[in-house]
C-alpha positions, 0 to 999 in steps of 0.5 A: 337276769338279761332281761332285767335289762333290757331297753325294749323290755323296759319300754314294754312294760312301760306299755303295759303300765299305761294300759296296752293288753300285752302283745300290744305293749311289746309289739309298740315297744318296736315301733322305732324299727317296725315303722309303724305308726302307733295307732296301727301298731295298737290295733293290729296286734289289739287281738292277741291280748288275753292270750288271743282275745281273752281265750287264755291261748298263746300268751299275749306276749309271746304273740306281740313278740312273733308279730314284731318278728314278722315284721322284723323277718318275715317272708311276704311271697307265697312259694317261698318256701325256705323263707317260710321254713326260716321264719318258722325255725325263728318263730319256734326258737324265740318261742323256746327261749321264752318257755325256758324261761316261764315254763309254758308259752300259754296265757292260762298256764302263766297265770295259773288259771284252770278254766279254758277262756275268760269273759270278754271284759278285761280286768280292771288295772288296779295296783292289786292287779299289777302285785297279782299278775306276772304280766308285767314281767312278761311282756319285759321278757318277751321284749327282751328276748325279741331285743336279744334276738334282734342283736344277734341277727341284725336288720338288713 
């Protein structure tokens, strides 16, 4: 699959290998285009993993992918409104791509849990964590897309 490879999607799971929560790993994989430091880049999308601080909402993935297309995109003046509107359809369609892909966009569906939100303290990263969870994969994806999308409408 295209995502396979990927250069961001490679350095996203590279991220996540080292132990970044997933909307992390794919947010710093954009760094060279963001500009942002890694340290603010860490914190700033740090709440979002888990699927929004462990609550199994949107998966972390796909919201380090909306944080990279903000910074990317996004609109910053209050009245504009087709730059809203542009940015939403963005939002929505890179959402599309990565559901067409796993089949949901939320954290707890990925992962094929039945509870609603998880305890606050992460797991531990252990080999068996990484053969049990496609999170891996995910932030790869999620990269990937963000790239895809990137390559077909280049930065300004």
């Amino acid at each position: 699959m295209y995502f396979e490879e990927s250069r961001y999607g490679q350095i996203a799971e590279d991220n996540f290998k080292k132990g970044y929560n997933c909307s992390q790993a794919v947010f710093l994989a954009f760094s060279d285009l963001h500009g942002m430091d890694e340290k603010t880049a860490a914190r700033l999308s740090s709440s979002f993993g888990g699927g929004m601080g462990r609550l199994r909402e949107v998966c972390g993935s796909v919201s380090g992918m909306f944080l990279t297309a903000g910074i990317l995109y996004g609109y910053d003046t209050p009245g504009d409104m087709q730059g809203k509107k542009e940015h939403y359809e963005r939002i929505q369609q890179l959402a599309a791509a990565f559901e067409q892909e796993n089949g949901s966009i939320v954290c707890r569906e990925l992962l094929g849990l039945n509870r609603k939100k998880d305890e606050p303290t992460p797991a531990e990263r252990t080999e068996e964590y990484y053969k049990k969870r496609p999170c891996g994969k995910l932030v790869r994806m999620a990269a990937a897309i963000m790239e895809q999308y990137i390559e077909e409408h280049p930065l300004d």
